[in-house]
N, CA, C, O and CB atoms as a CASP TS submission, in Angstrom:
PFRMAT TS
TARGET T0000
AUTHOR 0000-0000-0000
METHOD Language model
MODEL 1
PARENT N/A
ATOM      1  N   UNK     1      -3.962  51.428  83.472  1.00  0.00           N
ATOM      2  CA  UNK     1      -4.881  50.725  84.315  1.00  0.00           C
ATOM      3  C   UNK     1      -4.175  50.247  85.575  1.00  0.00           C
ATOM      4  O   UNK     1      -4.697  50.450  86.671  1.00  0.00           O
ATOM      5  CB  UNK     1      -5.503  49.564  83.568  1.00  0.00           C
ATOM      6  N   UNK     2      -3.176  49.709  85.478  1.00  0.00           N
ATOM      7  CA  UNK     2      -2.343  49.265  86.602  1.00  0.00           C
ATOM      8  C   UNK     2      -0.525  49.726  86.514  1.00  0.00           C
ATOM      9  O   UNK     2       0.158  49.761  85.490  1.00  0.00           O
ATOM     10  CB  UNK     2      -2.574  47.530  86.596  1.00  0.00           C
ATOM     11  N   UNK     3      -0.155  49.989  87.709  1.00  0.00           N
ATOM     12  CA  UNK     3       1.583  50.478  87.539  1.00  0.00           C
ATOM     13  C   UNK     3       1.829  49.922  89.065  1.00  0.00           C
ATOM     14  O   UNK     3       1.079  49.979  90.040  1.00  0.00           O
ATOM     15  CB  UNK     3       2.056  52.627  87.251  1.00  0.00           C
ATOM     16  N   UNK     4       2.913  49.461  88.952  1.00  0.00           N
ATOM     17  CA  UNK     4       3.712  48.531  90.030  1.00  0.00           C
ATOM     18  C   UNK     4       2.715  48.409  91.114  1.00  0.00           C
ATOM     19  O   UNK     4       2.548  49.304  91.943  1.00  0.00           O
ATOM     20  CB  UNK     4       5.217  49.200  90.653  1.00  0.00           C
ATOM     21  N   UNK     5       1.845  46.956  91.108  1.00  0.00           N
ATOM     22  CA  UNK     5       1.010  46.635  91.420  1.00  0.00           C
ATOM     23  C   UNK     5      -0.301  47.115  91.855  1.00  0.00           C
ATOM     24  O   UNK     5      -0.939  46.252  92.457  1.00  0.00           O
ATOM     25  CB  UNK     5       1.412  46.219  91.842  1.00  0.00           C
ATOM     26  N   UNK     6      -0.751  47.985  91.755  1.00  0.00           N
ATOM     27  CA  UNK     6      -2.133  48.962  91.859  1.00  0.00           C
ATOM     28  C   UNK     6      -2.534  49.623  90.598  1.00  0.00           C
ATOM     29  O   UNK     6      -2.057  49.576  89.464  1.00  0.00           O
ATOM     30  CB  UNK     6      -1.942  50.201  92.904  1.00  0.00           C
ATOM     31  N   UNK     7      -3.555  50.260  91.114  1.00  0.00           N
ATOM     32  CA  UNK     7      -4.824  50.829  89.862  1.00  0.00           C
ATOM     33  C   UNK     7      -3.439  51.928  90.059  1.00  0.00           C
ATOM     34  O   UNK     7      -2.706  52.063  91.039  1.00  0.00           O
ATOM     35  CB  UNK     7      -7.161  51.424  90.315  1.00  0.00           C
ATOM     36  N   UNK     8      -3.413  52.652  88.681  1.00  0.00           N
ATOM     37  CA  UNK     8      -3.162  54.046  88.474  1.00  0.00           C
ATOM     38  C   UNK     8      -3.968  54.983  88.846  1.00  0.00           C
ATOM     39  O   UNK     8      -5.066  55.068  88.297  1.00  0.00           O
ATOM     40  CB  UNK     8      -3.000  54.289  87.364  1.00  0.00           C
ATOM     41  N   UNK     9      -3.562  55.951  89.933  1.00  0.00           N
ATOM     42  CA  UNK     9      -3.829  57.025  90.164  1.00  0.00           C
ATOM     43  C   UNK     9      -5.212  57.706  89.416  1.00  0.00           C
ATOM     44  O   UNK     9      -4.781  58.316  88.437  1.00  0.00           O
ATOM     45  CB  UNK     9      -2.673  57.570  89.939  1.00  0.00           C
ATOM     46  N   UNK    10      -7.068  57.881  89.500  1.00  0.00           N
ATOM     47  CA  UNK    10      -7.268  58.609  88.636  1.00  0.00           C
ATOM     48  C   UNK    10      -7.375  57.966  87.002  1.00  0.00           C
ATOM     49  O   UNK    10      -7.445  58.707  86.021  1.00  0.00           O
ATOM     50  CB  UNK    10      -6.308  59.507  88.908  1.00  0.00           C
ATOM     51  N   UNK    11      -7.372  56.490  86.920  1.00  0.00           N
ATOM     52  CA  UNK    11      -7.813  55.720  85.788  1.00  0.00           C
ATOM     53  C   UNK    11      -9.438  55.596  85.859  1.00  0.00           C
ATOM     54  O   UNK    11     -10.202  55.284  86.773  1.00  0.00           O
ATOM     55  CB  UNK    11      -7.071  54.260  85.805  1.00  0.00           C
ATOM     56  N   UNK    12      -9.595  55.899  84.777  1.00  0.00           N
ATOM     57  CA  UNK    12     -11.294  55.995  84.154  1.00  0.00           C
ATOM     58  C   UNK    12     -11.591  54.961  83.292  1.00  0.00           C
ATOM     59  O   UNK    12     -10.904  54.907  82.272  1.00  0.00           O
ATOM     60  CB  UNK    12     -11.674  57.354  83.227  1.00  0.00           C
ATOM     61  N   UNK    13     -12.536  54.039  83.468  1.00  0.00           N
ATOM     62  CA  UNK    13     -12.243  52.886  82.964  1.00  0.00           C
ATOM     63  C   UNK    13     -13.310  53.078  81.446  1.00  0.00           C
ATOM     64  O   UNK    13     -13.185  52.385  80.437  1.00  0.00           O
ATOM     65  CB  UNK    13     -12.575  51.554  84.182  1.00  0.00           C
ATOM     66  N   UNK    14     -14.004  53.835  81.574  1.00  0.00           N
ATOM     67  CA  UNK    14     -15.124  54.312  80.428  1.00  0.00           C
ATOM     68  C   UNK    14     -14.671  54.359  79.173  1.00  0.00           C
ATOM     69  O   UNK    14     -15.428  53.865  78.337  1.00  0.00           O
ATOM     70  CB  UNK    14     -15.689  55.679  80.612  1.00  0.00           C
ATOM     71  N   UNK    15     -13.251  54.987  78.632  1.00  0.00           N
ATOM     72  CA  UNK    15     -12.820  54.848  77.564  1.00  0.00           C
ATOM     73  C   UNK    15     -12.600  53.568  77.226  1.00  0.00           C
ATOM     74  O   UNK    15     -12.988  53.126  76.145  1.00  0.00           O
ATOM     75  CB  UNK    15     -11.925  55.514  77.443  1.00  0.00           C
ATOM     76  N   UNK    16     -11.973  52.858  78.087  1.00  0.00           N
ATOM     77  CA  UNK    16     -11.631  51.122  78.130  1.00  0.00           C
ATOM     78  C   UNK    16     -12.625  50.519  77.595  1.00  0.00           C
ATOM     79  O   UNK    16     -12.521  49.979  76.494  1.00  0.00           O
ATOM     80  CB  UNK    16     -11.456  50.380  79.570  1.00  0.00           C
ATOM     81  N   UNK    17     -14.176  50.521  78.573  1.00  0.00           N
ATOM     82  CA  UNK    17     -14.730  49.586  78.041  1.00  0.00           C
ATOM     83  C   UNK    17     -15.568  49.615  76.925  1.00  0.00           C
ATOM     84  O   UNK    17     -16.176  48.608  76.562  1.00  0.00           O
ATOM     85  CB  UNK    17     -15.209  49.141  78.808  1.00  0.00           C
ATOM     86  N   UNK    18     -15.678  51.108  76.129  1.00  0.00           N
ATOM     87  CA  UNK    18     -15.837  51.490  74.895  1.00  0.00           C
ATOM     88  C   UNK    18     -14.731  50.651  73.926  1.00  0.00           C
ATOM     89  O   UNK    18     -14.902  50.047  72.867  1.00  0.00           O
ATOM     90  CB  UNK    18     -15.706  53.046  74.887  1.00  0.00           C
ATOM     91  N   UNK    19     -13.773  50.830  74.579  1.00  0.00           N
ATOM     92  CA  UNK    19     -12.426  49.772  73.710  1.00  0.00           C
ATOM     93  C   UNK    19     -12.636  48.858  73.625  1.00  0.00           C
ATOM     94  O   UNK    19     -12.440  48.219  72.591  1.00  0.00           O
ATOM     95  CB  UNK    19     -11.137  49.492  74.110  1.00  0.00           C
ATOM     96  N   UNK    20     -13.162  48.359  74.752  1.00  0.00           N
ATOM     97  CA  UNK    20     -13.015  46.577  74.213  1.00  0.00           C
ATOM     98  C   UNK    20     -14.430  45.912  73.693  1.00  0.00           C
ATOM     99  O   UNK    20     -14.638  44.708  73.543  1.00  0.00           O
ATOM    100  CB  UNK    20     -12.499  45.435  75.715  1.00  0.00           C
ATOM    101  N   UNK    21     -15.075  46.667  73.526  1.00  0.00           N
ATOM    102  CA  UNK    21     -15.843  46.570  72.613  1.00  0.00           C
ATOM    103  C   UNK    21     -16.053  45.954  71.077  1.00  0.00           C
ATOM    104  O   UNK    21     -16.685  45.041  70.546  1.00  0.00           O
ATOM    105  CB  UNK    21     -15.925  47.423  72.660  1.00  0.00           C
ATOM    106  N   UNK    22     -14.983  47.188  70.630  1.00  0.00           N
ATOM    107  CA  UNK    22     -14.633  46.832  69.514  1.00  0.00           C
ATOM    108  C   UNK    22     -13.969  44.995  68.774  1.00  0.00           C
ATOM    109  O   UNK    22     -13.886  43.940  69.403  1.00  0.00           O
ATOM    110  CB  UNK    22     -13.753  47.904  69.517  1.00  0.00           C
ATOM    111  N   UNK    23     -13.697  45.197  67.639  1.00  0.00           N
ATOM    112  CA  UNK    23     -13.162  43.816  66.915  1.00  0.00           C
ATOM    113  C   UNK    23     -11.945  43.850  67.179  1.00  0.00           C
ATOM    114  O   UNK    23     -11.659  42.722  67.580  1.00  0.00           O
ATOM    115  CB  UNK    23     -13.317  43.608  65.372  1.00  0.00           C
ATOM    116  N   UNK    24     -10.817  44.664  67.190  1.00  0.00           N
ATOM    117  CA  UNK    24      -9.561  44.098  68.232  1.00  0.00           C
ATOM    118  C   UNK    24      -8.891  44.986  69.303  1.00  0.00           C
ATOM    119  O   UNK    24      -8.729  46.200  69.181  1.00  0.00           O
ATOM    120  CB  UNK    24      -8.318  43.674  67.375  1.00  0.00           C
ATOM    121  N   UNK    25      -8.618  44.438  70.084  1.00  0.00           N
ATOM    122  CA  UNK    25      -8.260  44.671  71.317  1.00  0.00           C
ATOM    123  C   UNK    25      -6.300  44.940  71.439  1.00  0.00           C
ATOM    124  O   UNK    25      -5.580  43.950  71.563  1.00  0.00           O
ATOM    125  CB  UNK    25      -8.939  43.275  72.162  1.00  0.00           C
ATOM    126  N   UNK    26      -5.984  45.681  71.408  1.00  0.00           N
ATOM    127  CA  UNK    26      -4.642  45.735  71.982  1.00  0.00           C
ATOM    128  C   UNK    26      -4.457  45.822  72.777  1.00  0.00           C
ATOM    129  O   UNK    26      -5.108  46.700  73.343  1.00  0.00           O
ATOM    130  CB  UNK    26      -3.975  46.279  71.817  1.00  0.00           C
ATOM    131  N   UNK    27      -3.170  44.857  73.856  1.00  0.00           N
ATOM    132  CA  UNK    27      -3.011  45.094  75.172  1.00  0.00           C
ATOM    133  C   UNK    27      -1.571  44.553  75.061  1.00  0.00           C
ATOM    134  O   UNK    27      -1.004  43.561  74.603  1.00  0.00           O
ATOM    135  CB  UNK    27      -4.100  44.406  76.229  1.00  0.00           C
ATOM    136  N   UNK    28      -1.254  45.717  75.720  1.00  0.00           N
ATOM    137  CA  UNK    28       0.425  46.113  76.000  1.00  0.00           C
ATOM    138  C   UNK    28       0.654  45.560  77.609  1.00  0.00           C
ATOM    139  O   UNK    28      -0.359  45.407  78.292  1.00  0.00           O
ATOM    140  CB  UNK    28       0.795  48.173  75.883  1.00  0.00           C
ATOM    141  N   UNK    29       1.708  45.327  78.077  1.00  0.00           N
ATOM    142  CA  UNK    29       2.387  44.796  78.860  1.00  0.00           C
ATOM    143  C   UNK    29       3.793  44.922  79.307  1.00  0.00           C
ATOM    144  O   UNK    29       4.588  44.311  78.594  1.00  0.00           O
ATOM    145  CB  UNK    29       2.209  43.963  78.578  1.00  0.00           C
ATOM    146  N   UNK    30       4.242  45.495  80.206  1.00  0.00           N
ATOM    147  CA  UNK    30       5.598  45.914  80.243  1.00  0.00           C
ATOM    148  C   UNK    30       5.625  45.310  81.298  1.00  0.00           C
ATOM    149  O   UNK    30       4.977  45.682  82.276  1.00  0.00           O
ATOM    150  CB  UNK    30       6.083  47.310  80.177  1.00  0.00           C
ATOM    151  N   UNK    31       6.652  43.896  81.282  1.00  0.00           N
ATOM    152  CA  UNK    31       7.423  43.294  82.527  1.00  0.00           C
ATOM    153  C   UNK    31       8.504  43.253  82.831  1.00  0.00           C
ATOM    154  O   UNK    31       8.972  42.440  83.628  1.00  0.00           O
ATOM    155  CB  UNK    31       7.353  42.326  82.710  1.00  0.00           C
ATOM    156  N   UNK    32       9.349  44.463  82.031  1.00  0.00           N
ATOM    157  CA  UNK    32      10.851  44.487  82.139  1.00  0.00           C
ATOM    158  C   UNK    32      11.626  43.643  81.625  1.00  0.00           C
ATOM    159  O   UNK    32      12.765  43.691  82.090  1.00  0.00           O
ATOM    160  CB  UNK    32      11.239  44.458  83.228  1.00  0.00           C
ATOM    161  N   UNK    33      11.404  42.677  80.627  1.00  0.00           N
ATOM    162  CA  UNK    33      12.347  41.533  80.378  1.00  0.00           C
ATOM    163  C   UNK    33      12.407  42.029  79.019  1.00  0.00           C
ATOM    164  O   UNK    33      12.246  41.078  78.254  1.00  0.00           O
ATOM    165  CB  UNK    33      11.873  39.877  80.659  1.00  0.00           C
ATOM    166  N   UNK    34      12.570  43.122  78.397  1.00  0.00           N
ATOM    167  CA  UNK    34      13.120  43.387  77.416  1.00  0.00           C
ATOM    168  C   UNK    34      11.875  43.509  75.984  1.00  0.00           C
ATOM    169  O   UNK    34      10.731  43.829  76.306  1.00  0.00           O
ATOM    170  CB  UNK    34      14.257  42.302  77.401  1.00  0.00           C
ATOM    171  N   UNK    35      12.092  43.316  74.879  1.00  0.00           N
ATOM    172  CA  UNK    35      10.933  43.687  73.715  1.00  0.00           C
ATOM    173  C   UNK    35      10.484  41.970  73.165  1.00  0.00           C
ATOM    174  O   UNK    35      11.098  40.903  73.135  1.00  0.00           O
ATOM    175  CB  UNK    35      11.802  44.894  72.096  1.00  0.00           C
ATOM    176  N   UNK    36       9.368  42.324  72.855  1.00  0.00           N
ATOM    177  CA  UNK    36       8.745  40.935  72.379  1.00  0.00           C
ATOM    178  C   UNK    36       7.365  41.253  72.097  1.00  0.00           C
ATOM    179  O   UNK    36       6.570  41.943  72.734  1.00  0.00           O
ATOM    180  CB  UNK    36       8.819  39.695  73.494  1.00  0.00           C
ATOM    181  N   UNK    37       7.183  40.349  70.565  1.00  0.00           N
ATOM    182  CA  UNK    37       5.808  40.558  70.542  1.00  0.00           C
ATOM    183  C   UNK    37       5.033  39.417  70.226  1.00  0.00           C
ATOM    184  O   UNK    37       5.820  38.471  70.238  1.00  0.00           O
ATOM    185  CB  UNK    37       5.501  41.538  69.692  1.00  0.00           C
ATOM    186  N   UNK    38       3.450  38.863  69.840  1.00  0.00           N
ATOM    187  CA  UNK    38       2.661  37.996  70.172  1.00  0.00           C
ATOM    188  C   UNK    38       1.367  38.272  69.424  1.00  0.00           C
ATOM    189  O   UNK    38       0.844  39.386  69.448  1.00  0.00           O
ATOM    190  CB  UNK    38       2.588  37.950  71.546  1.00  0.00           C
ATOM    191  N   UNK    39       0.737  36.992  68.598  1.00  0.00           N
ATOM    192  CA  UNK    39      -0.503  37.526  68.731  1.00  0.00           C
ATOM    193  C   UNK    39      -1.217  36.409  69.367  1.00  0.00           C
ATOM    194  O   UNK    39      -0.810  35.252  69.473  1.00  0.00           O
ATOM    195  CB  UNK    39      -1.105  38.030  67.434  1.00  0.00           C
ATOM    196  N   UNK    40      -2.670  37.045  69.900  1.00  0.00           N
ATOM    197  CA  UNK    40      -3.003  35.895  70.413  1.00  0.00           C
ATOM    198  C   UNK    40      -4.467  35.724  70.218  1.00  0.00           C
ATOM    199  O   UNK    40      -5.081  36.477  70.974  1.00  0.00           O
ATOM    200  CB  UNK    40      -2.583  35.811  71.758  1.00  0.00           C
ATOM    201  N   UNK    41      -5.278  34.963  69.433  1.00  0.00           N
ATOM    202  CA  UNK    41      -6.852  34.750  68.767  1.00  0.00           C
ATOM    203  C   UNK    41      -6.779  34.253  69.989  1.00  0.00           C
ATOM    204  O   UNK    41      -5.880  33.667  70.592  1.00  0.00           O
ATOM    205  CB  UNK    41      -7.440  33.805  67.264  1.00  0.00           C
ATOM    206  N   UNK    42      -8.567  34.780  70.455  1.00  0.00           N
ATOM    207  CA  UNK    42      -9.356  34.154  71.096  1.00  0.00           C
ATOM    208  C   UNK    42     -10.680  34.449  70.833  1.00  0.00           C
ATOM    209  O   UNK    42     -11.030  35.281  69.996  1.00  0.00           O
ATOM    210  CB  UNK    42      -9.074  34.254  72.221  1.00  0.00           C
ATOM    211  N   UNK    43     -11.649  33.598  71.725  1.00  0.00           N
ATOM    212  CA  UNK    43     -13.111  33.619  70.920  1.00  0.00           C
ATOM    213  C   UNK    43     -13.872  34.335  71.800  1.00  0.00           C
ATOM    214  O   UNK    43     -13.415  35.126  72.625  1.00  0.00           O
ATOM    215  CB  UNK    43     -13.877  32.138  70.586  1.00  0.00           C
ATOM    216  N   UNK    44     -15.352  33.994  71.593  1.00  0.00           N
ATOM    217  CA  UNK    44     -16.288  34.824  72.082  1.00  0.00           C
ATOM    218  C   UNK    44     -16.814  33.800  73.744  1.00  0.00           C
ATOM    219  O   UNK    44     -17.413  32.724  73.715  1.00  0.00           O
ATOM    220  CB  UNK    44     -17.630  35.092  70.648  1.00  0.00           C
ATOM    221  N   UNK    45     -16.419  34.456  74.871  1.00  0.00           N
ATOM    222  CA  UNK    45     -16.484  34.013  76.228  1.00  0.00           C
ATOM    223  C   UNK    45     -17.504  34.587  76.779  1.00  0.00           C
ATOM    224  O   UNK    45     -17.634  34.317  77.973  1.00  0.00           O
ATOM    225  CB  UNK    45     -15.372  34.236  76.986  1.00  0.00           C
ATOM    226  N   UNK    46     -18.657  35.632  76.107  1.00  0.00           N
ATOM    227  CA  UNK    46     -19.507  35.994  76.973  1.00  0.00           C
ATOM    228  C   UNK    46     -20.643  35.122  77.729  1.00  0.00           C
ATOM    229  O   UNK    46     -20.810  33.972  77.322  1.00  0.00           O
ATOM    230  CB  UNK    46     -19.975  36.871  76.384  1.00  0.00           C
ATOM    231  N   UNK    47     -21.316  35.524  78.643  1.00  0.00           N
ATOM    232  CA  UNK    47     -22.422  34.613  79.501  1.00  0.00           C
ATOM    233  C   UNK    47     -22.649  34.089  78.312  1.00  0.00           C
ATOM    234  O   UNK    47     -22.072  33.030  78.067  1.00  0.00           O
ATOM    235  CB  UNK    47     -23.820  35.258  80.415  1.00  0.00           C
ATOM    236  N   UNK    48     -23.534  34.681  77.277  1.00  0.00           N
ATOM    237  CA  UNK    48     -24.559  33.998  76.248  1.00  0.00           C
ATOM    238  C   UNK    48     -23.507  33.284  75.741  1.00  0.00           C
ATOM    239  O   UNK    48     -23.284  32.673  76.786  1.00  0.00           O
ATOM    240  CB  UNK    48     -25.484  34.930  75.092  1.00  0.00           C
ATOM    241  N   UNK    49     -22.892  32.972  75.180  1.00  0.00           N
ATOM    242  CA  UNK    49     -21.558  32.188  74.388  1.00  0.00           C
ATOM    243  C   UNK    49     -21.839  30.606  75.596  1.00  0.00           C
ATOM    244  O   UNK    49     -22.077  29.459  75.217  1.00  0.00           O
ATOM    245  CB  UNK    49     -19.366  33.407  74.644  1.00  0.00           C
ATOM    246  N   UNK    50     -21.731  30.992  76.744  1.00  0.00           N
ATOM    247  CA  UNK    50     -21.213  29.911  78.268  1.00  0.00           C
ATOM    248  C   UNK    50     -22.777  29.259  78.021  1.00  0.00           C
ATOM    249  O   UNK    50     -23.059  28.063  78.093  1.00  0.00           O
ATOM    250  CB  UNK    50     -20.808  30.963  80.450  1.00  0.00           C
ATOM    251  N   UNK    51     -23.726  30.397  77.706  1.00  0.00           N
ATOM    252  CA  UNK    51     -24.948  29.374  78.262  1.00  0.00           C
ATOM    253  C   UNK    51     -25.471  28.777  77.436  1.00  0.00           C
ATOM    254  O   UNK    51     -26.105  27.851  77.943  1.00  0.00           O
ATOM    255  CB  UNK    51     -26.046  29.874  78.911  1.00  0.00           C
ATOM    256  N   UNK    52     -25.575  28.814  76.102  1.00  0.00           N
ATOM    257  CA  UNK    52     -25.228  28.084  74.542  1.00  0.00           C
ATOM    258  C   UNK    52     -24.761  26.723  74.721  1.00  0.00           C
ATOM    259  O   UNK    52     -25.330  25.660  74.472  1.00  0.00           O
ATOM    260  CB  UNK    52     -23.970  28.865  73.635  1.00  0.00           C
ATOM    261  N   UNK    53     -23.447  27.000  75.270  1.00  0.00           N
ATOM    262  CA  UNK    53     -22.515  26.068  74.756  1.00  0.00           C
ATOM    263  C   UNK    53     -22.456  24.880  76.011  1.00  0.00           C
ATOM    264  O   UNK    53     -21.808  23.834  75.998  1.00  0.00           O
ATOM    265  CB  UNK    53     -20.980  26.880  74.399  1.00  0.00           C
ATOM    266  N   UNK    54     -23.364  25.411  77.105  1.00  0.00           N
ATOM    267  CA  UNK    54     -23.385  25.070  78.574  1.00  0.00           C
ATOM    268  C   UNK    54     -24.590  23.974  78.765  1.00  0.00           C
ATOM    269  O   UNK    54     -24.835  23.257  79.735  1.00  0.00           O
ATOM    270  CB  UNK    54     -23.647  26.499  79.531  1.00  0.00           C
ATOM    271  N   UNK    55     -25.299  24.101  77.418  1.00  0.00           N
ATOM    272  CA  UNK    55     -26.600  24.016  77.896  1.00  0.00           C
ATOM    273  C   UNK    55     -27.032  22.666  76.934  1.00  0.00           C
ATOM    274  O   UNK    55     -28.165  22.394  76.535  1.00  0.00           O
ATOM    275  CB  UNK    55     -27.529  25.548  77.685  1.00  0.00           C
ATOM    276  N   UNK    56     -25.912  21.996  76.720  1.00  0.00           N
ATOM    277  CA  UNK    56     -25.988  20.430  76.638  1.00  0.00           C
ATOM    278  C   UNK    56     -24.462  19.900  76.376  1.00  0.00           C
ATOM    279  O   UNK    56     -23.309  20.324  76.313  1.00  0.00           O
ATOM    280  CB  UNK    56     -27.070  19.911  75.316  1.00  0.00           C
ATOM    281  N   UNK    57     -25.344  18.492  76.245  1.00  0.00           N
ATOM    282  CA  UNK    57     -23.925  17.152  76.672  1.00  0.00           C
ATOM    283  C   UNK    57     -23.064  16.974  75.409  1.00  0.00           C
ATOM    284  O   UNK    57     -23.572  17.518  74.429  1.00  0.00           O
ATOM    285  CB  UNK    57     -24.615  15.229  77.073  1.00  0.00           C
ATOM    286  N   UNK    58     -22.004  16.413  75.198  1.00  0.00           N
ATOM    287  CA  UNK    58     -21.443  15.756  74.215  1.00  0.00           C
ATOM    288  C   UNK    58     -21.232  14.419  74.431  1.00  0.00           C
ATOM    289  O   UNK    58     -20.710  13.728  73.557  1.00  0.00           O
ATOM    290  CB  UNK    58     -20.390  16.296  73.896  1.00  0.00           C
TER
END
């Protein structure tokens, strides 16, 4: 998707967003500082999730 700061050449994003679709998501990252790994839970951020949760006080 991206290589030393720009889109890659000829990236099709259609397979992607079939990907992230799915229940988990892998995303790789290469910043040169050597090997490391991470997991990281997160929740559901869509509009409907925002306007739910948006749409009163505590």
């Amino acid at each position: 998707m991206a290589r030393e700061g720009g889109v890659v050449p000829g990236y099709d994003e259609t397979p992607v967003v079939a990907h992230m679709k799915g229940r988990e998501v892998m995303i790789e990252v290469n910043i040169g500082l050597g090997r490391g790994k991470a997991t990281v839970w997160t929740c559901d951020l869509t509009h409907g999730y925002i306007d739910i949760n948006g749409s009163y006080r505590s």
